[in-house]
KELUMSE-389224 format. One record per atom (N, C-alpha, C): residue in one letter; atom name; x, y, z. Coordinates in nm, 3 decimals. Layout:
  r   a        X        Y        Z
  A  CA        X        Y        Z
...
This chain:
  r   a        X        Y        Z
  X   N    8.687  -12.381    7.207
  X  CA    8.725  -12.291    7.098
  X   C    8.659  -12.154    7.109
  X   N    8.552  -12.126    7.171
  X  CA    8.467  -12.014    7.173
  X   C    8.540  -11.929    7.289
  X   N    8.596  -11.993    7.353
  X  CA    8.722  -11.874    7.438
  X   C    8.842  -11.874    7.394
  X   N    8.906  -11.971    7.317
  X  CA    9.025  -11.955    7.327
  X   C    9.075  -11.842    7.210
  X   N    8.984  -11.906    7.129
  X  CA    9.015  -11.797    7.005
  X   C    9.001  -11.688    6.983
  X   N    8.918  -11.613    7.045
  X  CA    8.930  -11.444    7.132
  X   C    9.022  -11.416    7.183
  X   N    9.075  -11.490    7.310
  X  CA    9.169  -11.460    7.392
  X   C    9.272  -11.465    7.330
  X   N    9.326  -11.520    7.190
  X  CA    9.428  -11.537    7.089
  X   C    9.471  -11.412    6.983
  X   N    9.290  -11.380    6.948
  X  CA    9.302  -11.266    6.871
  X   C    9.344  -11.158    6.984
  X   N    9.272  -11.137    7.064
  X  CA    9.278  -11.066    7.163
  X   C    9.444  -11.021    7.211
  X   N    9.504  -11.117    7.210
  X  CA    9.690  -11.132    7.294
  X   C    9.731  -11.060    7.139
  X   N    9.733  -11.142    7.025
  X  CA    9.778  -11.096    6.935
  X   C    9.764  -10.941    6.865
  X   N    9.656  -10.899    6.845
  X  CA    9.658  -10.792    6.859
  X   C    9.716  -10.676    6.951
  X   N    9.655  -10.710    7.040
  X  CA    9.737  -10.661    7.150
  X   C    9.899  -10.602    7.136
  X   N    9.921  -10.749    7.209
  X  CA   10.084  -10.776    7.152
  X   C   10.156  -10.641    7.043
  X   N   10.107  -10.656    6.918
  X  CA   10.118  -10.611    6.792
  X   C   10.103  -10.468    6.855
  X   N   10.030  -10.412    6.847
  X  CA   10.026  -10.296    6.865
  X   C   10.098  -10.213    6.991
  X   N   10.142  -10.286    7.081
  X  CA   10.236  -10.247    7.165
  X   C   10.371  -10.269    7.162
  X   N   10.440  -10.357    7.069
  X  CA   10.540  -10.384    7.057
  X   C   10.548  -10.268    6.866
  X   N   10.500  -10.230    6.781
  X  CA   10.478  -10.169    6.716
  X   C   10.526  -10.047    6.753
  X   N   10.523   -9.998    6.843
  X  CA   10.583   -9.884    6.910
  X   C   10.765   -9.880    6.909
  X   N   10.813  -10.005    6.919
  X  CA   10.963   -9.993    6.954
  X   C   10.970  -10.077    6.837
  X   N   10.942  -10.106    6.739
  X  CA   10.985  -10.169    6.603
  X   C   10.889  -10.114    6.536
  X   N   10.978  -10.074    6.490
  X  CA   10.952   -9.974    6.327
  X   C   10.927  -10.052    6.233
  X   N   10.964  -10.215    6.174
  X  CA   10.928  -10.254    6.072
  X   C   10.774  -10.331    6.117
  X   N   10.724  -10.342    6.214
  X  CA   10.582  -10.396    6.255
  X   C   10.524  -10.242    6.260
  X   N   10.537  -10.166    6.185
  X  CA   10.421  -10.032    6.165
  X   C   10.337  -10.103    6.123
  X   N   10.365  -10.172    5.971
  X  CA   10.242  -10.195    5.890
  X   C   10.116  -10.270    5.937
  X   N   10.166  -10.365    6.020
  X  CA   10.087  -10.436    6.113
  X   C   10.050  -10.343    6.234
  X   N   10.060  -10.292    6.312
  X  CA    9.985  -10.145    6.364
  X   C    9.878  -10.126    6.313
  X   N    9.933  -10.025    6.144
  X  CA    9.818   -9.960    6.062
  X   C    9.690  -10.072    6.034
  X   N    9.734  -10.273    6.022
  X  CA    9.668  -10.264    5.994
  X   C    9.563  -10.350    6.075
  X   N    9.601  -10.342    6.180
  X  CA    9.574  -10.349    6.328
  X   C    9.445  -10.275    6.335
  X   N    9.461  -10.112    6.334
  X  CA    9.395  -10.037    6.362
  X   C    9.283  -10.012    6.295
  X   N    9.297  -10.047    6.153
  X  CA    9.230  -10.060    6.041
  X   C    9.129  -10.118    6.077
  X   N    9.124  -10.260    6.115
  X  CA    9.048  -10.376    6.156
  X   C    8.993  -10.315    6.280
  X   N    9.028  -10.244    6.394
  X  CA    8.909  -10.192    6.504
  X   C    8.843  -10.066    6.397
  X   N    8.902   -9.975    6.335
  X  CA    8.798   -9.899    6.285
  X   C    8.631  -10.006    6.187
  X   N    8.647  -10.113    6.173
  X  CA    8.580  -10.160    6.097
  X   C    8.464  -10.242    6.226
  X   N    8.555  -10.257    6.306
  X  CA    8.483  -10.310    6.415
  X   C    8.404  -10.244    6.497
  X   N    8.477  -10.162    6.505
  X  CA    8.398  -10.001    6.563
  X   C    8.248   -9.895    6.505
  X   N    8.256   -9.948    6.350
  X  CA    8.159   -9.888    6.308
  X   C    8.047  -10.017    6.286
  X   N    8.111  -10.149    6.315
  X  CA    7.992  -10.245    6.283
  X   C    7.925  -10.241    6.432
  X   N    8.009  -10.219    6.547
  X  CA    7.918  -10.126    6.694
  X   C    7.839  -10.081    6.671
  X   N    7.867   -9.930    6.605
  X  CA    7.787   -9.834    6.630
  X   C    7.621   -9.896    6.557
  X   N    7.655   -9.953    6.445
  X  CA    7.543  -10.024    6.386
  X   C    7.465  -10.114    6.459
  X   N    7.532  -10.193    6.582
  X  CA    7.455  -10.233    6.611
  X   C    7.409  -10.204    6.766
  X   N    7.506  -10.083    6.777
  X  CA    7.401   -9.986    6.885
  X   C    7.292   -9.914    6.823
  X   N    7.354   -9.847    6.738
  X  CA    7.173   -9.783    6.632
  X   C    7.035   -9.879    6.644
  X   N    7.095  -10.045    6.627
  X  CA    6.988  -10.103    6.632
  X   C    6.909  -10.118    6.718
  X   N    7.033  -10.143    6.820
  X  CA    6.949  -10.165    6.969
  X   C    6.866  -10.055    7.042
  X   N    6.909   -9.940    7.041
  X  CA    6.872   -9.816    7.026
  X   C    6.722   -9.797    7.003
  X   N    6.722   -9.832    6.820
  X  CA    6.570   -9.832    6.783
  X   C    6.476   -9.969    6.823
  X   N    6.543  -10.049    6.797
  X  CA    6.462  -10.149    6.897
  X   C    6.394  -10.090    7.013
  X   N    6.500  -10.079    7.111
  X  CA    6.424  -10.060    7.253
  X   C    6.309   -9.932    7.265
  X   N    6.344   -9.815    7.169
  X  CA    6.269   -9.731    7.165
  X   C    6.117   -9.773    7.097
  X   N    6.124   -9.816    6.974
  X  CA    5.987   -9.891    6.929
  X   C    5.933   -9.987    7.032
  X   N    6.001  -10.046    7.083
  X  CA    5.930  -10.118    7.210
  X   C    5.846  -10.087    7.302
  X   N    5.871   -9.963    7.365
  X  CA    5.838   -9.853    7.447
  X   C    5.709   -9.775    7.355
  X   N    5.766   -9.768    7.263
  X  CA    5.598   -9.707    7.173
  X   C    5.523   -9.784    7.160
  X   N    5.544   -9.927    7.138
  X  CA    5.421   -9.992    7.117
  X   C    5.368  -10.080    7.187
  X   N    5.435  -10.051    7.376
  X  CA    5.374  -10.110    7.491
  X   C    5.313   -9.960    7.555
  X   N    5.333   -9.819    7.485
  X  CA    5.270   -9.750    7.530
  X   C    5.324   -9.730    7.680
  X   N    5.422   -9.747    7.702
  X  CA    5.499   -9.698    7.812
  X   C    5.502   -9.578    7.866
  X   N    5.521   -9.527    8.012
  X  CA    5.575   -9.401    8.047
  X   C    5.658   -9.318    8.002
  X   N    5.625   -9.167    7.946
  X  CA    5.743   -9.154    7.853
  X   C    5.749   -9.178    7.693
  X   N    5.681   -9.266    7.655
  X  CA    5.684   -9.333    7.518
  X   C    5.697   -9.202    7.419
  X   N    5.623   -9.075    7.435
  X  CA    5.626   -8.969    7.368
  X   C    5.794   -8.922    7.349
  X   N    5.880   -8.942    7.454
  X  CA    6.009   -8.906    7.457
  X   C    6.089   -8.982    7.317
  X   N    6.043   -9.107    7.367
  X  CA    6.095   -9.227    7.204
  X   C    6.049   -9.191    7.099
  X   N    5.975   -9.149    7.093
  X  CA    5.897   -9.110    6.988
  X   C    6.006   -8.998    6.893
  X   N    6.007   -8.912    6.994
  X  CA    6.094   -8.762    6.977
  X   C    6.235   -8.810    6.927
  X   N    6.265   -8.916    7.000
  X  CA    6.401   -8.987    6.996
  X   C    6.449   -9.060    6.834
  X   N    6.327   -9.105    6.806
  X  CA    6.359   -9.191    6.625
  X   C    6.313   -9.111    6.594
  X   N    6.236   -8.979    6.595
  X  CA    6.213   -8.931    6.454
  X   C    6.356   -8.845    6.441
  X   N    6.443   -8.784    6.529
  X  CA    6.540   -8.742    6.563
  X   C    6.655   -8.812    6.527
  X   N    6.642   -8.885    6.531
  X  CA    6.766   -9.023    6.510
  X   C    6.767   -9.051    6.344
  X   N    6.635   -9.055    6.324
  X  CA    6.613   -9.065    6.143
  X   C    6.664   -8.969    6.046
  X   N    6.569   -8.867    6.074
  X  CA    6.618   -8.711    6.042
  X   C    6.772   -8.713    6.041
  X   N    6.853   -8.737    6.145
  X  CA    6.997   -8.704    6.134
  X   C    7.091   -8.767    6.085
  X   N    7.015   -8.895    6.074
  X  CA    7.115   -8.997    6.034
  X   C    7.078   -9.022    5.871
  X   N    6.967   -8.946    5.790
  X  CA    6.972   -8.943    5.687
  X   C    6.988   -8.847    5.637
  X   N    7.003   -8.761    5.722
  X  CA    7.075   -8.593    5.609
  X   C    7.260   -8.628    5.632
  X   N    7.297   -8.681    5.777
  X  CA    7.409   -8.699    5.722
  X   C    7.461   -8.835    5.619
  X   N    7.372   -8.909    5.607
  X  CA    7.432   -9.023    5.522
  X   C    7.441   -8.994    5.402
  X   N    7.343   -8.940    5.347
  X  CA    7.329   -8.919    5.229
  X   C    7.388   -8.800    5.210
  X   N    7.423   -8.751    5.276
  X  CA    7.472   -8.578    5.248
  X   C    7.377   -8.452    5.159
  X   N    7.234   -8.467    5.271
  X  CA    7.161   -8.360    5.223
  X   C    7.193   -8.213    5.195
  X   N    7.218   -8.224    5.066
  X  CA    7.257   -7.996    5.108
  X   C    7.345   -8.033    5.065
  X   N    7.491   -8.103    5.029
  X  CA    7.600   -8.106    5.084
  X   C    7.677   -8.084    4.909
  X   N    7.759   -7.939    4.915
  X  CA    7.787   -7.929    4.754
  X   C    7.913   -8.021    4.733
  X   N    7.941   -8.047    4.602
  X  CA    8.045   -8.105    4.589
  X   C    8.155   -8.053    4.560
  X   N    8.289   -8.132    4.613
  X  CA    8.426   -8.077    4.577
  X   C    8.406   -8.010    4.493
  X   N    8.510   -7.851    4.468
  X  CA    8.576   -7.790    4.363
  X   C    8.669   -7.879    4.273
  X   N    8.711   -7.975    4.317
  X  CA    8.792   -8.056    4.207
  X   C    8.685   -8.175    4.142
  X   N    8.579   -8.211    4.194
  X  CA    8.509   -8.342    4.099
  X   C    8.355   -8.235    4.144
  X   N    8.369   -8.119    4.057
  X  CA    8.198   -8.017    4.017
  X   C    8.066   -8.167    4.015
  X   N    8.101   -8.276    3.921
  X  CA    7.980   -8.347    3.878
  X   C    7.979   -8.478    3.930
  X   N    8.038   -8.475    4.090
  X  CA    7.990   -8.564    4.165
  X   C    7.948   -8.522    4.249
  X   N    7.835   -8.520    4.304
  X  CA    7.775   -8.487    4.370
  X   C    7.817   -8.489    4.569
  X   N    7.819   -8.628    4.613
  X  CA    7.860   -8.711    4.707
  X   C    8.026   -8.639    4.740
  X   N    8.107   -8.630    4.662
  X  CA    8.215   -8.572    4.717
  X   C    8.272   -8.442    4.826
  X   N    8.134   -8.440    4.864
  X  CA    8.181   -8.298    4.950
  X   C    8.196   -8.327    5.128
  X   N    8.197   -8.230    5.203
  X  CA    8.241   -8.289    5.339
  X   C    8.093   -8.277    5.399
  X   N    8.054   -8.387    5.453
  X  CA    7.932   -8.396    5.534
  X   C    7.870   -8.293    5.643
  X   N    7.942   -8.241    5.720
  X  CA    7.962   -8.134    5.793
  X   C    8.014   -7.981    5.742
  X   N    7.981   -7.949    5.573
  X  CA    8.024   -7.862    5.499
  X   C    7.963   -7.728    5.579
  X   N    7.974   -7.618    5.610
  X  CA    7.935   -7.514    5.640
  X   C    7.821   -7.433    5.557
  X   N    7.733   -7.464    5.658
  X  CA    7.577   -7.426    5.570
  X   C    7.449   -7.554    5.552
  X   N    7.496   -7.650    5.572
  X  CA    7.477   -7.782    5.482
  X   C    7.370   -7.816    5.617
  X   N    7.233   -7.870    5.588
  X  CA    7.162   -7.944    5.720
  X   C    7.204   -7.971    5.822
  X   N    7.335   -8.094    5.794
  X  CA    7.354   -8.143    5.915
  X   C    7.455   -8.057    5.988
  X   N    7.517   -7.965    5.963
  X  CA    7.571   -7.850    6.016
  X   C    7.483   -7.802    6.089
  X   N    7.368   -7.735    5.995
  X  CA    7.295   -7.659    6.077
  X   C    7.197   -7.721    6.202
  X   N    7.185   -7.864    6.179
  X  CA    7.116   -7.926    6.304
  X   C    7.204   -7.941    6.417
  X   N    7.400   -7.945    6.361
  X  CA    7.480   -7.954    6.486
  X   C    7.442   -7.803    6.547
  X   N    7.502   -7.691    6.478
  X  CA    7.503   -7.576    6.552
  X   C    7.376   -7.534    6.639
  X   N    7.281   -7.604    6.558
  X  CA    7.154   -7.457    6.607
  X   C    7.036   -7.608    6.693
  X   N    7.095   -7.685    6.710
  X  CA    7.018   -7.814    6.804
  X   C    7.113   -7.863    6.919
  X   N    7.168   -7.924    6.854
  X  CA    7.310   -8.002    6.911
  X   C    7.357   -7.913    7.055
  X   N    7.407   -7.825    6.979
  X  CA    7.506   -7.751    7.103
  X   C    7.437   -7.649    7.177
  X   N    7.324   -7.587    7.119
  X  CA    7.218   -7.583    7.246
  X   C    7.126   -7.672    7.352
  X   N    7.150   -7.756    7.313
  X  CA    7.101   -7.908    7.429
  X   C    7.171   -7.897    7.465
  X   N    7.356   -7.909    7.420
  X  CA    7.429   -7.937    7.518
  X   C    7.428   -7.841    7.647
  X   N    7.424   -7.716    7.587
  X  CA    7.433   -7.622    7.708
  X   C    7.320   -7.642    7.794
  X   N    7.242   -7.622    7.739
  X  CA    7.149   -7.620    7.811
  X   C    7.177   -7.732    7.955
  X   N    7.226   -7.857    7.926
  X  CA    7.217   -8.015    8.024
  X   C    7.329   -7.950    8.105
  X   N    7.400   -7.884    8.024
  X  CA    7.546   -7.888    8.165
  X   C    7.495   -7.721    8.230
  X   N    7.390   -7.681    8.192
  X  CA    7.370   -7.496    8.261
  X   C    7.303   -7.600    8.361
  X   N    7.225   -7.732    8.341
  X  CA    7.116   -7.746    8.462
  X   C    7.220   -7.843    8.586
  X   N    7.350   -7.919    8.509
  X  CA    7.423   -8.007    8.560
  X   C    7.495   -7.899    8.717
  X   N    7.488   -7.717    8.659
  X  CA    7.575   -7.681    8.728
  X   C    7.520   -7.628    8.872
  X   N    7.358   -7.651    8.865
  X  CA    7.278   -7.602    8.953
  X   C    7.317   -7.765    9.058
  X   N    7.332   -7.880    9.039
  X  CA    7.340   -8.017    9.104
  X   C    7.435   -7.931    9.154
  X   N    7.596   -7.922    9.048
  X  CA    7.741   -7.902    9.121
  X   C    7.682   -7.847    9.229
  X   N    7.654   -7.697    9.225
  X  CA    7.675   -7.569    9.310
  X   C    7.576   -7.668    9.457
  X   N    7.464   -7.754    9.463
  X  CA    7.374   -7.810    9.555
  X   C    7.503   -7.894    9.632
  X   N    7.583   -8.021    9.532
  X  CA    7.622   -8.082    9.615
  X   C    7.746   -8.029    9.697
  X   N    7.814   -7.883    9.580
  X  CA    7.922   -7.851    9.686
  X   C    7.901   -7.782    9.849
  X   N    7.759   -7.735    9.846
  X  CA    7.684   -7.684    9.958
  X   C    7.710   -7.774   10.098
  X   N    7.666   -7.890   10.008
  X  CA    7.641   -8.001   10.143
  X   C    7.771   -8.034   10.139
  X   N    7.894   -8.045   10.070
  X  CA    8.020   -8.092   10.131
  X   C    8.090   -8.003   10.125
  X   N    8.083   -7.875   10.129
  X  CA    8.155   -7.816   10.204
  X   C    8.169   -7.744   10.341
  X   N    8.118   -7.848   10.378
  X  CA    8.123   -7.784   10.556
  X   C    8.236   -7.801   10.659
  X   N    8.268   -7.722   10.718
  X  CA    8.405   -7.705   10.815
  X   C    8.396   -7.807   10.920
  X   N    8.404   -7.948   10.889
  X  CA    8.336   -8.033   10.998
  X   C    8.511   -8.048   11.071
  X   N    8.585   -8.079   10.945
  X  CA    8.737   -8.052   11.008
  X   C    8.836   -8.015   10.963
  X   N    8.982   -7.989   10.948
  X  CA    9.072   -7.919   10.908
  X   C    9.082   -7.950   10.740
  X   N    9.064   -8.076   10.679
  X  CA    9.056   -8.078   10.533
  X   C    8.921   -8.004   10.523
  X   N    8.800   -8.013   10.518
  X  CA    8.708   -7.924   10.551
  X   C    8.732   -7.806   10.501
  X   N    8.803   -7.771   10.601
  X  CA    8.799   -7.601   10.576
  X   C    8.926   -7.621   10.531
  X   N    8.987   -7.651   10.468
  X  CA    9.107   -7.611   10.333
  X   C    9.042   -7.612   10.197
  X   N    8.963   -7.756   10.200
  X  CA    8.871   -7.754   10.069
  X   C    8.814   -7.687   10.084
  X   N    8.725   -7.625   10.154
  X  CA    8.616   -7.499   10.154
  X   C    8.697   -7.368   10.157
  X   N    8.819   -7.335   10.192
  X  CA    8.863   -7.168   10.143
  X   C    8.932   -7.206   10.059
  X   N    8.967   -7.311    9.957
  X  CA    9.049   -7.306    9.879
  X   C    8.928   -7.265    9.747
  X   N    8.826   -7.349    9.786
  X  CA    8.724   -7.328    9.653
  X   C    8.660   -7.203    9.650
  X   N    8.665   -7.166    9.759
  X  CA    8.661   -6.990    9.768
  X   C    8.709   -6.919    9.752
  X   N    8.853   -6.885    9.732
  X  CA    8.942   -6.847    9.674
  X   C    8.903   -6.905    9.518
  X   N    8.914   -6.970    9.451
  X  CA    8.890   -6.973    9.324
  X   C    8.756   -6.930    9.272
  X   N    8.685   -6.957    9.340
  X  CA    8.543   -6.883    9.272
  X   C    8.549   -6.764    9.278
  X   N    8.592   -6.684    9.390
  X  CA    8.661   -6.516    9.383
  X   C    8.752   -6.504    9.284
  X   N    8.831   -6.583    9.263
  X  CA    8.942   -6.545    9.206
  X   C    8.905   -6.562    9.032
  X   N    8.771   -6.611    9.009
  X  CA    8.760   -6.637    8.869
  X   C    8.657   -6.541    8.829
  X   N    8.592   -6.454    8.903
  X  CA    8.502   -6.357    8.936
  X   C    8.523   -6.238    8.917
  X   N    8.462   -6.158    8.875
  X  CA    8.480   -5.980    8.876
  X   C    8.509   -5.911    8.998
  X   N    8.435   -5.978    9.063
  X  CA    8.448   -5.912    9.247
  X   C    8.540   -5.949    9.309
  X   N    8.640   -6.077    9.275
  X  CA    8.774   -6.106    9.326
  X   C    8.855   -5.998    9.267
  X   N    8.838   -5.926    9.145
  X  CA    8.960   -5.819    9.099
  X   C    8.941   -5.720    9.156
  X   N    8.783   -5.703    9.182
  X  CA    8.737   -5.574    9.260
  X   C    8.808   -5.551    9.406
  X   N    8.787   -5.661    9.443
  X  CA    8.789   -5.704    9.576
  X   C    8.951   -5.662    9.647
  X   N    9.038   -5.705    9.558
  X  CA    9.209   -5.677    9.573
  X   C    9.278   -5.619    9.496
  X   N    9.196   -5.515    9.394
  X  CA    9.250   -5.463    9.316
  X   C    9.330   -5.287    9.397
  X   N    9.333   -5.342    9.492
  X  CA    9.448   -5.201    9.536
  X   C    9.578   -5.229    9.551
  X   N    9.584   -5.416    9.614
  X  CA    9.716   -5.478    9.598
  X   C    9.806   -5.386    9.509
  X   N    9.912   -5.369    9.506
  X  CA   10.033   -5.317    9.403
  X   C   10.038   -5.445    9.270
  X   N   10.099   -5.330    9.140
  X  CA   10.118   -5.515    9.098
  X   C   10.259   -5.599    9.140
  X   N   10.354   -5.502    9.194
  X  CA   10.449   -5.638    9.224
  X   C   10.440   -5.732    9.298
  X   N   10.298   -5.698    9.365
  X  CA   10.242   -5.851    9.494
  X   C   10.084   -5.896    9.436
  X   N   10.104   -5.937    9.263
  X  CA    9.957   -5.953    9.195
  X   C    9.955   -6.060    9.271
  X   N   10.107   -6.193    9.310
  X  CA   10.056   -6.289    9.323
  X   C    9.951   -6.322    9.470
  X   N    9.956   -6.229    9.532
  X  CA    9.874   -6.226    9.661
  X   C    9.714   -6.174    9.623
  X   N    9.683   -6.180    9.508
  X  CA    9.527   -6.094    9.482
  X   C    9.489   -6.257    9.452
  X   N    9.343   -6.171    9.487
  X  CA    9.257   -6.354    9.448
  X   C    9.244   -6.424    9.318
  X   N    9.246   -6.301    9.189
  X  CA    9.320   -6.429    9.044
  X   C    9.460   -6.434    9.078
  X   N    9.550   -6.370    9.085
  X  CA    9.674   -6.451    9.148
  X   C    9.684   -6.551    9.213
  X   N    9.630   -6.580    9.327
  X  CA    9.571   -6.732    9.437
  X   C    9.513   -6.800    9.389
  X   N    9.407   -6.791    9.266
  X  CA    9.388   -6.900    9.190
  X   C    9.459   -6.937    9.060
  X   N    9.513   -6.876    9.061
  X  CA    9.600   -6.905    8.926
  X   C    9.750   -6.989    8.937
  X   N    9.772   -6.920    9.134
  X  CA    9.852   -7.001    9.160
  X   C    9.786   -7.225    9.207
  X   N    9.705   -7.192    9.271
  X  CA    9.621   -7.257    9.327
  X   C    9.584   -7.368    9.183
  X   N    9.552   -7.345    9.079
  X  CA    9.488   -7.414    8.953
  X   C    9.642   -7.433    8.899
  X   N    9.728   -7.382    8.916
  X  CA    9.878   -7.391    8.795
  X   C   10.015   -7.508    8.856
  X   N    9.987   -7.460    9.032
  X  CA   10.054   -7.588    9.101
  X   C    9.982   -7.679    9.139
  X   N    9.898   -7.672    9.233
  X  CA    9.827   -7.754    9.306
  X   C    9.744   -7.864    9.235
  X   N    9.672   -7.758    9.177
  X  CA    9.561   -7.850    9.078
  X   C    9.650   -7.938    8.984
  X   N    9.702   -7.912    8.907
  X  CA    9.775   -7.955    8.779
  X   C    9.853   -8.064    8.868
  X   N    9.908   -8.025    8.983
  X  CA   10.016   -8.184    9.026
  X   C    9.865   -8.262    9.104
  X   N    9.786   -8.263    9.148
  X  CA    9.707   -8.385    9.166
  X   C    9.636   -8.447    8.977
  X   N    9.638   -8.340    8.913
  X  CA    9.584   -8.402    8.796
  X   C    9.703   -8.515    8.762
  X   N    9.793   -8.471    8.767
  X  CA    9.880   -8.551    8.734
  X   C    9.930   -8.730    8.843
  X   N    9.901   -8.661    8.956
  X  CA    9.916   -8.774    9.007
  X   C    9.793   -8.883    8.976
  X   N    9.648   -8.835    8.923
  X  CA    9.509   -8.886    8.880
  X   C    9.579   -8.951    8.776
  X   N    9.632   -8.878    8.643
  X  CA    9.635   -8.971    8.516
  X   C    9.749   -9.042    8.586
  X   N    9.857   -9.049    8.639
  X  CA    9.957   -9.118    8.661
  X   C    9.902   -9.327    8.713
  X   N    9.819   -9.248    8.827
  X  CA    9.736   -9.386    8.852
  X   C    9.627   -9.438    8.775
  X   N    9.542   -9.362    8.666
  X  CA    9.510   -9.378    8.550
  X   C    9.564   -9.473    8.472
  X   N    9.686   -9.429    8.390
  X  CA    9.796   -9.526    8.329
  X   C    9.848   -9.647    8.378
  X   N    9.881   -9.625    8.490
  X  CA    9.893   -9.733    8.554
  X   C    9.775   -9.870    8.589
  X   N    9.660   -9.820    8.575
  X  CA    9.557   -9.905    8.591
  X   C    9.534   -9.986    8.465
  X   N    9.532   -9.838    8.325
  X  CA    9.524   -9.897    8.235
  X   C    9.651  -10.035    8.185
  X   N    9.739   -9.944    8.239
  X  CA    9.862  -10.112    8.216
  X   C    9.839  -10.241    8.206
  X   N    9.792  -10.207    8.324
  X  CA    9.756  -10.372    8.421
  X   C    9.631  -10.415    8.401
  X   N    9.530  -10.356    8.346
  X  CA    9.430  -10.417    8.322
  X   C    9.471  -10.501    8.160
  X   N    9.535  -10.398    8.088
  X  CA    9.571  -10.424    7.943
  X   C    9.644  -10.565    7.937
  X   N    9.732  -10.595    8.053
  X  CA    9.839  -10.718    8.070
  X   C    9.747  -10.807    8.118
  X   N    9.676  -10.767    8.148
  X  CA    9.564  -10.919    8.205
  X   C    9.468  -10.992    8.129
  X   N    9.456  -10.861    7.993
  X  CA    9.404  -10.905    7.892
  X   C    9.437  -10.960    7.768
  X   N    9.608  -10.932    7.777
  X  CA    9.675  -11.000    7.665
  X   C    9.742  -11.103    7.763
  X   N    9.719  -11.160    7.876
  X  CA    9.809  -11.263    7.931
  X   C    9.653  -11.333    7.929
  X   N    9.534  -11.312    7.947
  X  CA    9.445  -11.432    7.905
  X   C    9.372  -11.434    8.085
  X   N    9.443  -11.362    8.164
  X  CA    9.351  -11.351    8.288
  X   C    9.220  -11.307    8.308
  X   N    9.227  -11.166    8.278
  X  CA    9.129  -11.089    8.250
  X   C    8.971  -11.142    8.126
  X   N    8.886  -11.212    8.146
  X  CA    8.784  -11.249    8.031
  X   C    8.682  -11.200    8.067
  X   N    8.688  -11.105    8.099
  X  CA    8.514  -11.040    8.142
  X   C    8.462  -10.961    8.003
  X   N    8.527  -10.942    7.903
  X  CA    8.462  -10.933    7.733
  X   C    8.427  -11.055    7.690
  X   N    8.407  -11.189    7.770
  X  CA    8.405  -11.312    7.652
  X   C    8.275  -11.313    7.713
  X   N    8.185  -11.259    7.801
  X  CA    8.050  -11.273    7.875
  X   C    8.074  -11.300    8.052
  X   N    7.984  -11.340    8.065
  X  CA    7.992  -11.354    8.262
  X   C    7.999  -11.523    8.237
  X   N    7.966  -11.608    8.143
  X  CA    7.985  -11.744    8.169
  X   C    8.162  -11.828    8.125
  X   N    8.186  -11.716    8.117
  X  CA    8.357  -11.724    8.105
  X   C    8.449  -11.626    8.174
């Protein structure tokens, strides 16, 4: 019973929500399909939060390598997760003045606003300004002319880095414009608008397709690698 009845909910749902698509009177079952992962989804996140602080208190109080980082990590985690729960700062609707709680958590001005804008999205930059120093290292080492793909990938990405550049306009800006498409943002614009865009497409195409078939293996009862590794 401890597999089968997963693999049941599992088909059924499933099922439901894909056949929901071409019958219109199984919407409601869809909506309330979906309903039931949003509920499932946030009893996750709860009990990733937990695991989360678990493992981090663990680390503080074996005094681990690092432990100062965890440290940084729950008081961070606390802080945010109680200005947005409670909705510190946060005024209430113009239509209900004397409830307090009614306003949007992310209101403009409000703490947890200001910890997204002025924390949040400067970390982020910051990880992908240092992510781009890796890119620029590893495209170094693979782009070498060892053979004819080689050097297509290597002047093609040269051409676009010119071509996304000040010094690529500099560079061909005597071209006429009825031959822009021969200047180096022209070559990348052509280069990013055909080229790029039809391998993206051939990517999600085999994408979808993976997802298919993994999805059919999981509502046909093949696929059980969510029921653990001892099933």
């Amino acid at each position: 019973m401890k597999r089968t009845i997963p693999i049941i909910i599992a088909a059924v749902a499933g099922l439901v929500m894909v056949v929901a698509f071409f019958v219109p009177p199984l919407i409601d079952w869809r909506e309330t399909a979906e309903e039931w992962f949003n509920i499932l989804a946030a009893v996750a996140m709860i009990l990733g939060g937990a695991s989360i602080l678990a493992m981090h208190l663990r680390r503080i109080s074996d005094q681990k390598r690092g432990w100062g980082f965890s440290l940084v990590t729950l008081i961070a985690f606390a802080i945010t997760l109680s200005v947005g729960l409670f909705k510190v700062g946060v005024p209430p609707m113009a239509e209900y003045p004397d409830r307090p709680w009614t306003g949007e958590y992310i209101t403009h001005g409000a703490p947890l606003w200001w910890i997204f804008q002025y924390l949040i999205v400067p970390i982020t930059a910051t990880m992908f300004s240092l992510l781009a120093f890796f890119v620029a290292s590893a495209a170094f080492r693979a782009f070498r002319a060892k053979n004819a793909e080689a050097v297509l990938l290597l002047g093609t990405a040269f051409i676009v880095l010119l071509g996304r550049s000040y010094a690529g306009t500099l560079l061909t800006g005597w071209v006429p414009e009825s031959y822009a498409a021969l200047t180096l943002p022209g070559m990348t614009d052509t280069i990013m608008g055909v080229f790029n865009t039809a391998g993206q497409r051939a990517i999600m195409i085999g994408i979808a397709l993976g997802i298919a078939s993994t999805s059919l293996k999981i509502l046909l009862g093949i696929d059980r690698s969510y029921l653990g590794n001892r099933h």
